[in-house]
mmCIF file of the C-alpha atoms, coordinates in Angstrom:
data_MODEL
# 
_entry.id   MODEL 
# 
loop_
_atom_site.group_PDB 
_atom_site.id 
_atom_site.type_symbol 
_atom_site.label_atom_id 
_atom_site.label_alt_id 
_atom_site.label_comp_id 
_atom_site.label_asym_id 
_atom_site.label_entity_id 
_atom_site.label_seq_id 
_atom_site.pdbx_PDB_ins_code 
_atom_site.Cartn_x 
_atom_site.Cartn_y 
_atom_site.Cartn_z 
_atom_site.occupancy 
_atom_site.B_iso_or_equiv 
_atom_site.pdbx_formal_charge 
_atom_site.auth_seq_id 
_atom_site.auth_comp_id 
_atom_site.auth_asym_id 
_atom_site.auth_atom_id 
_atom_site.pdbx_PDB_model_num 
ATOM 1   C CA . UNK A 1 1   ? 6.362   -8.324  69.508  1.00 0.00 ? 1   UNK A CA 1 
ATOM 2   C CA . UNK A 1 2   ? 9.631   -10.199 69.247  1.00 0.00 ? 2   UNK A CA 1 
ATOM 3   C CA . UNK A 1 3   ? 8.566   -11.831 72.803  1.00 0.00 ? 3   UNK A CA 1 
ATOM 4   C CA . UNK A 1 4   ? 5.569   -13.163 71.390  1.00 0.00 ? 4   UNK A CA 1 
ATOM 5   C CA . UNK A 1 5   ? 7.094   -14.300 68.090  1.00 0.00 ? 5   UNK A CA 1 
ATOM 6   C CA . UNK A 1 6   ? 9.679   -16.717 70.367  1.00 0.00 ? 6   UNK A CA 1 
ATOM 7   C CA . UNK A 1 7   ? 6.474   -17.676 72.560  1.00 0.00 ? 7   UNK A CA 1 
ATOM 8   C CA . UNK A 1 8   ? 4.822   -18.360 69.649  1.00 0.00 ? 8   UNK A CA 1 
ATOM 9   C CA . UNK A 1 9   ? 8.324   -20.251 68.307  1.00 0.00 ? 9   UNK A CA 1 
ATOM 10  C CA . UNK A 1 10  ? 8.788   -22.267 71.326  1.00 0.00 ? 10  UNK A CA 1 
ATOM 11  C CA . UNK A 1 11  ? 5.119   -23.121 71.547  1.00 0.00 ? 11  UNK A CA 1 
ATOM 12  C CA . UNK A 1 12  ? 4.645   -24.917 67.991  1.00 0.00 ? 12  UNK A CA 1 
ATOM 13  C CA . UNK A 1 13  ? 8.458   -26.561 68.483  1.00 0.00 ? 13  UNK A CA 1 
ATOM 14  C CA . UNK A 1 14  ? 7.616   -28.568 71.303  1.00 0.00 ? 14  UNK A CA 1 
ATOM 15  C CA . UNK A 1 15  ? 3.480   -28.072 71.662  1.00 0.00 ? 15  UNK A CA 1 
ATOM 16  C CA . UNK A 1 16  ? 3.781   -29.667 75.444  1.00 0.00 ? 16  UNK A CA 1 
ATOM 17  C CA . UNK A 1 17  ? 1.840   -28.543 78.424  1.00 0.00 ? 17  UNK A CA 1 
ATOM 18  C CA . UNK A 1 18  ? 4.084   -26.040 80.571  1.00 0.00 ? 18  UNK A CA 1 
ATOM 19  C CA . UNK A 1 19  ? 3.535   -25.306 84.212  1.00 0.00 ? 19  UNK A CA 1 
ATOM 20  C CA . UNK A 1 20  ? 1.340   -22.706 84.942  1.00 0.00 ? 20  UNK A CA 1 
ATOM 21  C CA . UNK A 1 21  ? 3.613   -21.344 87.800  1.00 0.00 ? 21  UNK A CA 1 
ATOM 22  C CA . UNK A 1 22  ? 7.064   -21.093 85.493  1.00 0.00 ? 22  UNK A CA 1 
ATOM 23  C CA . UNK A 1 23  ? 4.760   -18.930 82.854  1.00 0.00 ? 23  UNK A CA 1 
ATOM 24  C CA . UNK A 1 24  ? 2.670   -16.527 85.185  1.00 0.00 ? 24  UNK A CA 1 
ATOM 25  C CA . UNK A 1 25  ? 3.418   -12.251 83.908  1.00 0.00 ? 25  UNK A CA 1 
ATOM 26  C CA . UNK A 1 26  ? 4.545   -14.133 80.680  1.00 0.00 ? 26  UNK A CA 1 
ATOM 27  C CA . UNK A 1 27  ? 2.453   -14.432 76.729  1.00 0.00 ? 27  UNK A CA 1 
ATOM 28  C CA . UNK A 1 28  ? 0.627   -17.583 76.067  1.00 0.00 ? 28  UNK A CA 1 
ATOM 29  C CA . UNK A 1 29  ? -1.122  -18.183 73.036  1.00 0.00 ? 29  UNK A CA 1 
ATOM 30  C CA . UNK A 1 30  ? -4.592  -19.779 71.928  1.00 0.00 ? 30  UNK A CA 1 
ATOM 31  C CA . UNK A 1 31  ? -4.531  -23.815 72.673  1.00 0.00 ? 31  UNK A CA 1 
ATOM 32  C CA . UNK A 1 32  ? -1.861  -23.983 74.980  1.00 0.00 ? 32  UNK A CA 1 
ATOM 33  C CA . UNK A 1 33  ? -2.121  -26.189 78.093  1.00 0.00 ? 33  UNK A CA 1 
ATOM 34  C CA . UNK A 1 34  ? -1.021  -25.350 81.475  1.00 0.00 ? 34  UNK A CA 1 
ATOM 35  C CA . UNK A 1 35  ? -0.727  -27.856 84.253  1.00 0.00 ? 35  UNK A CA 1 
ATOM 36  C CA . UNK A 1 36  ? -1.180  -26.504 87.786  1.00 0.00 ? 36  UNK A CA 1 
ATOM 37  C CA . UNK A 1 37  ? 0.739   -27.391 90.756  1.00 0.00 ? 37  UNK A CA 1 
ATOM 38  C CA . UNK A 1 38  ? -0.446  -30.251 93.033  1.00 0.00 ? 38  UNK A CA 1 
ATOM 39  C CA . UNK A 1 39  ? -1.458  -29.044 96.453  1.00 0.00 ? 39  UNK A CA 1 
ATOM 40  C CA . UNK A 1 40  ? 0.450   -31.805 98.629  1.00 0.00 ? 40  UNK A CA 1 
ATOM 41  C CA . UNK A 1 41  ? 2.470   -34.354 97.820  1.00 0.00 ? 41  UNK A CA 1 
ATOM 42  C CA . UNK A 1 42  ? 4.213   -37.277 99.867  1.00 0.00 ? 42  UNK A CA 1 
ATOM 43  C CA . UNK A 1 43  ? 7.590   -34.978 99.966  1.00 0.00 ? 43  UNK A CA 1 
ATOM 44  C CA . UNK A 1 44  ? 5.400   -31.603 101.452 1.00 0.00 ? 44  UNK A CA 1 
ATOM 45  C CA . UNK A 1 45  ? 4.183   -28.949 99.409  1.00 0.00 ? 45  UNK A CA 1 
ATOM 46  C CA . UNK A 1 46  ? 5.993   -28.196 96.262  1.00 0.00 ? 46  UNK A CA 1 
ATOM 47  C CA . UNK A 1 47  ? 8.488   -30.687 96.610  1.00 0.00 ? 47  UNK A CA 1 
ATOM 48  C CA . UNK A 1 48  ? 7.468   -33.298 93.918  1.00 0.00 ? 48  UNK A CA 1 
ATOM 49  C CA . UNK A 1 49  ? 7.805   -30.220 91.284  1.00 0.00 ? 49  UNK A CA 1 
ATOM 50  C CA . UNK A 1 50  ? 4.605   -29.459 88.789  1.00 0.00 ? 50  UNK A CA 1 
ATOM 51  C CA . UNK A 1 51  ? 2.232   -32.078 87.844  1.00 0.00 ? 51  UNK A CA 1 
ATOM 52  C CA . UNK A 1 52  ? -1.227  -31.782 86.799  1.00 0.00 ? 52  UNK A CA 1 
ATOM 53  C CA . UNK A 1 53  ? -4.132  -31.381 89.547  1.00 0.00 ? 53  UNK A CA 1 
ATOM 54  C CA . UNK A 1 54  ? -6.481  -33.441 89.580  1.00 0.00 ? 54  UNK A CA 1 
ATOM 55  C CA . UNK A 1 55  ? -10.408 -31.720 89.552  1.00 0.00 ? 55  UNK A CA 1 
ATOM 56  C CA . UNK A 1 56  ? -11.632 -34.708 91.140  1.00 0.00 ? 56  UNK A CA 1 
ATOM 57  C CA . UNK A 1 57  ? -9.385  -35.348 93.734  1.00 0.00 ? 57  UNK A CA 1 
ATOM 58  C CA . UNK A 1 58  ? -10.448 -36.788 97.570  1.00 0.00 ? 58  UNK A CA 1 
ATOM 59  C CA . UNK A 1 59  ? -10.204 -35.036 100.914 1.00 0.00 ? 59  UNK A CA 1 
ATOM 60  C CA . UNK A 1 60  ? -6.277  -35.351 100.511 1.00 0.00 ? 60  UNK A CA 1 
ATOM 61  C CA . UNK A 1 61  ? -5.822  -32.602 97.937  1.00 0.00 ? 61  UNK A CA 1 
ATOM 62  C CA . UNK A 1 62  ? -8.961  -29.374 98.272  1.00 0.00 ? 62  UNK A CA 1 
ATOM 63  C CA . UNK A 1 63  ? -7.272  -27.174 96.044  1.00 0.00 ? 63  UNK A CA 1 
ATOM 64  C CA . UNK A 1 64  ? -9.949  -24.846 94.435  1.00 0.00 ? 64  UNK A CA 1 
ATOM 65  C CA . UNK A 1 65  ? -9.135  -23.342 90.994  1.00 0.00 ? 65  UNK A CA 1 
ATOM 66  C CA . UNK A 1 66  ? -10.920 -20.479 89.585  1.00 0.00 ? 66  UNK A CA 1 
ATOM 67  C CA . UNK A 1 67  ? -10.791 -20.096 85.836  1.00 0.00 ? 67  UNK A CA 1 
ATOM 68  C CA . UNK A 1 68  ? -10.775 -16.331 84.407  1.00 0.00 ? 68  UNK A CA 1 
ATOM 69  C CA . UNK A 1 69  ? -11.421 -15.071 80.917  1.00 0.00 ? 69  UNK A CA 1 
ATOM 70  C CA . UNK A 1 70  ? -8.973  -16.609 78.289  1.00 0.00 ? 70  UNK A CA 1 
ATOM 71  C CA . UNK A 1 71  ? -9.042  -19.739 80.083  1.00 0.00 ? 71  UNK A CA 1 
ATOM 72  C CA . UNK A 1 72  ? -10.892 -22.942 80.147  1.00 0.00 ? 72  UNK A CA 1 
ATOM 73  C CA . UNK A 1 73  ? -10.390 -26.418 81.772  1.00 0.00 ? 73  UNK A CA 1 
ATOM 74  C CA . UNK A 1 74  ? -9.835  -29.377 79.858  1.00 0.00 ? 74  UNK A CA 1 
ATOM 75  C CA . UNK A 1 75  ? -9.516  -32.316 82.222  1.00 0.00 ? 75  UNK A CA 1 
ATOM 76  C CA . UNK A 1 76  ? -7.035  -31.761 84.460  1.00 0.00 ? 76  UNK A CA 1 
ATOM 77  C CA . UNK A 1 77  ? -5.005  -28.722 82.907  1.00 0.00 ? 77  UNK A CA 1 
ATOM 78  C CA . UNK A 1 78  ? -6.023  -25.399 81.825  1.00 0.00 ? 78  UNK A CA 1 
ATOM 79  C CA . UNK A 1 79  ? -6.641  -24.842 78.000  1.00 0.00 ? 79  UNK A CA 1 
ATOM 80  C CA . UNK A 1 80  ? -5.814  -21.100 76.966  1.00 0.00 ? 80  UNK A CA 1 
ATOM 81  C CA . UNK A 1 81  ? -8.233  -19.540 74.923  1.00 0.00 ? 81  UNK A CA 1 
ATOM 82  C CA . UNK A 1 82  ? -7.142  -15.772 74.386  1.00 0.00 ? 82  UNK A CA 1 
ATOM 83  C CA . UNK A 1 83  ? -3.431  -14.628 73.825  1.00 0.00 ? 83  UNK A CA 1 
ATOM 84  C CA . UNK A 1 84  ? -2.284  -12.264 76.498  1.00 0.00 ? 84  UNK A CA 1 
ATOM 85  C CA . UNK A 1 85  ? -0.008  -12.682 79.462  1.00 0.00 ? 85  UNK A CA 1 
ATOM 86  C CA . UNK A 1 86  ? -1.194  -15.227 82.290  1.00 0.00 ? 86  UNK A CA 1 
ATOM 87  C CA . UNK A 1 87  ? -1.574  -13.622 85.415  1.00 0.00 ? 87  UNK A CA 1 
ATOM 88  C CA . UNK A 1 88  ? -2.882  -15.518 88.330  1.00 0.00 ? 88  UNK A CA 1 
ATOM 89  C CA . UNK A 1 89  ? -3.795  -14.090 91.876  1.00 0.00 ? 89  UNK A CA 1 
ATOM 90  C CA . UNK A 1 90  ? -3.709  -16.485 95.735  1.00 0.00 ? 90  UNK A CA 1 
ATOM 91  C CA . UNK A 1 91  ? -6.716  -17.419 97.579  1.00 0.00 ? 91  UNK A CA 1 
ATOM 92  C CA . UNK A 1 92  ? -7.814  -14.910 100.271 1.00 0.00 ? 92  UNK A CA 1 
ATOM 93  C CA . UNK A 1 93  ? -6.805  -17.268 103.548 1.00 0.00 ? 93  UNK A CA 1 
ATOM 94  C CA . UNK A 1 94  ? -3.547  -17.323 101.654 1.00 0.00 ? 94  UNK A CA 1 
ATOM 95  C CA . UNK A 1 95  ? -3.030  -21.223 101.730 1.00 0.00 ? 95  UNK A CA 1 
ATOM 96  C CA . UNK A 1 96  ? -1.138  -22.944 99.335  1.00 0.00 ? 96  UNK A CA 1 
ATOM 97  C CA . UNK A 1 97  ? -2.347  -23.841 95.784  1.00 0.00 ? 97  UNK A CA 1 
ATOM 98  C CA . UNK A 1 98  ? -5.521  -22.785 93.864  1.00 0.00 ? 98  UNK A CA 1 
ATOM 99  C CA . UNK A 1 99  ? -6.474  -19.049 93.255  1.00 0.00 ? 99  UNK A CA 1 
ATOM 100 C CA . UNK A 1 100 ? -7.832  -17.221 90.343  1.00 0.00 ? 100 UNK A CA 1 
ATOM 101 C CA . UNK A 1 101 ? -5.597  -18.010 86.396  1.00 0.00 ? 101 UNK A CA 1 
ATOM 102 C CA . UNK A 1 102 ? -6.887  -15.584 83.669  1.00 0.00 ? 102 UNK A CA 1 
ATOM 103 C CA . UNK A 1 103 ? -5.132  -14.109 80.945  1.00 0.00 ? 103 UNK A CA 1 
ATOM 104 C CA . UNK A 1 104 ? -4.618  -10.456 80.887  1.00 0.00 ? 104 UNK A CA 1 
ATOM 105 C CA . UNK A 1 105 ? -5.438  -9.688  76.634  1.00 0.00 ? 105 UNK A CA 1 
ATOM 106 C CA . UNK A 1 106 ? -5.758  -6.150  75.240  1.00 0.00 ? 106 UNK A CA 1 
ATOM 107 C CA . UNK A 1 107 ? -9.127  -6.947  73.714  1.00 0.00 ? 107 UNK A CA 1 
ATOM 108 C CA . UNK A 1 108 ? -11.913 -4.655  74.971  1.00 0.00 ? 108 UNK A CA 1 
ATOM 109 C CA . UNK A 1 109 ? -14.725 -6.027  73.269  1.00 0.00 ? 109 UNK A CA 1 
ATOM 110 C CA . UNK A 1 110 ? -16.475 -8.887  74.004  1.00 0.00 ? 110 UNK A CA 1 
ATOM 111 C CA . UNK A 1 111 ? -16.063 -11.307 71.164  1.00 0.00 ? 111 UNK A CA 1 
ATOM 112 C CA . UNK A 1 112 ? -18.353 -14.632 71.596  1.00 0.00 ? 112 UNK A CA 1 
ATOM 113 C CA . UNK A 1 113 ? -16.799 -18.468 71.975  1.00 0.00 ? 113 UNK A CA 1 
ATOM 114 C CA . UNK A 1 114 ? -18.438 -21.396 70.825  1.00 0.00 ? 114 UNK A CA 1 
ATOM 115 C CA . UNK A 1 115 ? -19.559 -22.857 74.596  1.00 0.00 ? 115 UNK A CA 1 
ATOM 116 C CA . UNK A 1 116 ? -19.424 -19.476 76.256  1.00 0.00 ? 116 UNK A CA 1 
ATOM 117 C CA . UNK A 1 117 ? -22.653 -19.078 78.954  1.00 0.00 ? 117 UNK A CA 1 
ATOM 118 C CA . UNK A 1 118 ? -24.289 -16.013 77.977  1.00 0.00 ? 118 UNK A CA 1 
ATOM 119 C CA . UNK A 1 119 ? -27.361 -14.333 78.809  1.00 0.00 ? 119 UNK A CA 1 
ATOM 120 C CA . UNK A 1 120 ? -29.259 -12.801 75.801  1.00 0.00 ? 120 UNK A CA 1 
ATOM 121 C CA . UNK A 1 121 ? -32.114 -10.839 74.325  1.00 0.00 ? 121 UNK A CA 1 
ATOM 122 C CA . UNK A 1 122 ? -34.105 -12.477 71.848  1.00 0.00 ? 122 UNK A CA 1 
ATOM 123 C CA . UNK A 1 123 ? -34.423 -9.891  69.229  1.00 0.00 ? 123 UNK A CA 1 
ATOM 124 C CA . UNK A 1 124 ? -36.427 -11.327 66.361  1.00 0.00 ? 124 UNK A CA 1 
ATOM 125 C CA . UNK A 1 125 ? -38.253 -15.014 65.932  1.00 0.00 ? 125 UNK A CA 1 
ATOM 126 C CA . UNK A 1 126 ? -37.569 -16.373 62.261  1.00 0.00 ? 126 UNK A CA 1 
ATOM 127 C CA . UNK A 1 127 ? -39.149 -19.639 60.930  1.00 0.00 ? 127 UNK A CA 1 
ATOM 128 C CA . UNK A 1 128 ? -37.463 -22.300 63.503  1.00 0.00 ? 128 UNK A CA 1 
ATOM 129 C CA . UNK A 1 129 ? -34.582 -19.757 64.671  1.00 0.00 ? 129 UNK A CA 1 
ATOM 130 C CA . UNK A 1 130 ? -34.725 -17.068 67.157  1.00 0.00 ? 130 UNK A CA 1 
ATOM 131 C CA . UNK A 1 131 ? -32.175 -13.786 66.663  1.00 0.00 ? 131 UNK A CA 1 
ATOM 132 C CA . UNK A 1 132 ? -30.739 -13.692 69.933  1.00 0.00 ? 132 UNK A CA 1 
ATOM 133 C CA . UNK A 1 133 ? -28.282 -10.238 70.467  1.00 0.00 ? 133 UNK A CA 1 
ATOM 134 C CA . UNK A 1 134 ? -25.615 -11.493 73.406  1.00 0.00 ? 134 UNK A CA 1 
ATOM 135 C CA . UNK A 1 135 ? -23.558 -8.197  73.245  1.00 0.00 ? 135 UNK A CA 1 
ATOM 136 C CA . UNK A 1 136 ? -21.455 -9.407  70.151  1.00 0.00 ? 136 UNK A CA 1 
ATOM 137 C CA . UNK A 1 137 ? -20.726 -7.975  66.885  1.00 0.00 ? 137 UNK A CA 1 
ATOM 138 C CA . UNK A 1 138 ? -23.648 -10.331 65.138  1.00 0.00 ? 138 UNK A CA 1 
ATOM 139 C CA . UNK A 1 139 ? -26.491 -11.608 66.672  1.00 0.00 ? 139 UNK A CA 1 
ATOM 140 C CA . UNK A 1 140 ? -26.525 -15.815 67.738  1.00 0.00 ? 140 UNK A CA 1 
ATOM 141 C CA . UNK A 1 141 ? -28.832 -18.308 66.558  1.00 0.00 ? 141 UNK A CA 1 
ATOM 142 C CA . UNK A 1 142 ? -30.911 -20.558 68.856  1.00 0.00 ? 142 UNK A CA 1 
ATOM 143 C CA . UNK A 1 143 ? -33.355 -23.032 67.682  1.00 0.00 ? 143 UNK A CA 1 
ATOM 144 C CA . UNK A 1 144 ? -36.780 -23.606 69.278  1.00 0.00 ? 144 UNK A CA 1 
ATOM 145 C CA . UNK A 1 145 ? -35.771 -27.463 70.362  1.00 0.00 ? 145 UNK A CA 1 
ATOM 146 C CA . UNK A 1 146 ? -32.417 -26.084 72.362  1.00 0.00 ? 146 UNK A CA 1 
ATOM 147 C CA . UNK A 1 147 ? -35.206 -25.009 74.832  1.00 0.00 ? 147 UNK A CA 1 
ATOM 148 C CA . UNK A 1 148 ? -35.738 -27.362 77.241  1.00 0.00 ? 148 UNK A CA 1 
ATOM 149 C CA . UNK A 1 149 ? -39.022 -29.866 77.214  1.00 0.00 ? 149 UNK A CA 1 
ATOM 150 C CA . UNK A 1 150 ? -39.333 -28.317 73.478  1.00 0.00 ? 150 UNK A CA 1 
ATOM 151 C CA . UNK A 1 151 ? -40.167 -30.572 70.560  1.00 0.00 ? 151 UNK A CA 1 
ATOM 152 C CA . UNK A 1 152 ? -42.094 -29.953 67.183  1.00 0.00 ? 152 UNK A CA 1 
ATOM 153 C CA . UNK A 1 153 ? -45.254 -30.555 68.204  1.00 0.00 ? 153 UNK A CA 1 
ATOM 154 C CA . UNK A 1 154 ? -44.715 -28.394 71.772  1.00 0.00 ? 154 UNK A CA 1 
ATOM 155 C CA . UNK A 1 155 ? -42.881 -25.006 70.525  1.00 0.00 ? 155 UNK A CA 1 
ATOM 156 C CA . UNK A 1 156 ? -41.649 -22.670 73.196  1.00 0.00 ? 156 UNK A CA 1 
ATOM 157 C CA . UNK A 1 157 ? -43.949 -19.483 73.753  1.00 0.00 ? 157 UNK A CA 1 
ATOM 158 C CA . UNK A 1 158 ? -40.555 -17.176 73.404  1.00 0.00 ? 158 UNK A CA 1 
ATOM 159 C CA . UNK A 1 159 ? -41.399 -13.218 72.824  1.00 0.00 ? 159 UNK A CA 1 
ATOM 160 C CA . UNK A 1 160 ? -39.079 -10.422 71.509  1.00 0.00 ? 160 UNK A CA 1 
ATOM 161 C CA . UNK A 1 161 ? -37.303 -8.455  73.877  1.00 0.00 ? 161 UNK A CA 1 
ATOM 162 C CA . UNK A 1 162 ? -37.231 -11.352 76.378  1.00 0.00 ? 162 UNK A CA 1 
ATOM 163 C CA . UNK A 1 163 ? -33.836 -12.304 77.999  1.00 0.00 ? 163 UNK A CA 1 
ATOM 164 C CA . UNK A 1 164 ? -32.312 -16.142 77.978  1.00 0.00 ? 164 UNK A CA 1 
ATOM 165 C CA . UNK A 1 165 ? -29.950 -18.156 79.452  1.00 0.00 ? 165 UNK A CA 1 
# 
C-alpha cells in the first residue's frame, strides 16, 4: 500500500508522461501517460533514450503496439485506464520495440468503460431505448438511432434476446 501511496505521490507532483520501459512490474494509476520507446533512431536502437512513437509513422519505424486491458492509446502515448502494475510482454520474432502493454489489476469482474467495444444481449425494448445486458453489474442503454441507417421514421426491427455489436 505504501508503494502505491508514493506512486500515487509522485504521480499528482509532477503529472508528466513517464516511459513505459523505466515503469514495467511497477503501479500506475488511472490517467497516467506512458510514452513508448522509438524503434530506430539516427544513433541505432535505443540510443536517443525514450520518446514517444509515433502510430503513424512511414516504412522507417514498423513498430506494432498491442494495447491490453487497463490501457488505451491517446495519440501517440498510452493512457492508463485501470490501476495495477504495467506488465508488458516482446513480439514473438523477438525484434526490437512493440509487444503487448496491459496492466495486471486485481479486479475480476468486468466493470464497463465509457468507449469499451462490447457485444451484448438486448434484454428488453423500452419506448426509444433498448436494455442491453453486456456482462456488467447494470444493464446499458442504446437508442434506436445509434443503429446504423436508423432514423425516426425507419426504426430498427431489434428483438429480445438478440446479440449486438
Amino acid at each position: 500500500m505504501a508503494e502505491a501511496a508514493g506512486v500515487a505521490a509522485e504521480f499528482f507532483a509532477g503529472h508528466r508522461a513517464r516511459a513505459a520501459r523505466a515503469v514495467l512490474d511497477q503501479v500506475v494509476l488511472p490517467g497516467e501517460e506512458l510514452l513508448l520507446p522509438e524503434q530506430e533512431d539516427g544513433e541505432g536502437p535505443g540510443g536517443a533514450g525514450e520518446r514517444p512513437l509515433r502510430l503513424n509513422a512511414g516504412a522507417r519505424s514498423r513498430v506494432r503496439v498491442v494495447c491490453g486491458p487497463g490501457l488505451r492509446r491517446c495519440g501517440d502515448r498510452l493512457l492508463v485506464t485501470k490501476c495495477g502494475r504495467l506488465r508488458h510482454k516482446e513480439p514473438g520474432g523477438g525484434g526490437g520495440g512493440g509487444g503487448v502493454y496491459w496492466v495486471d489489476s486485481q479486479q475480476k469482474r468486468y466493470v464497463p468503460v465509457k468507449g469499451d467495444h462490447v457485444i451484448g444481449i438486448v434484454t428488453a425494448k423500452s419506448g426509444d431505448i433498448f436494455k442491453v445486458d453486456v456482462g456488467g453489474s447494470e444493464p446499458a442503454s442504446l437508442s434506436y438511432l445509434a443503429f446504423e441507417g436508423a432514423t425516426k421514421r425507419n426504426r430498427p426491427n431489434v428483438q429480445a434476446a438478440s446479440s449486438r455489436l
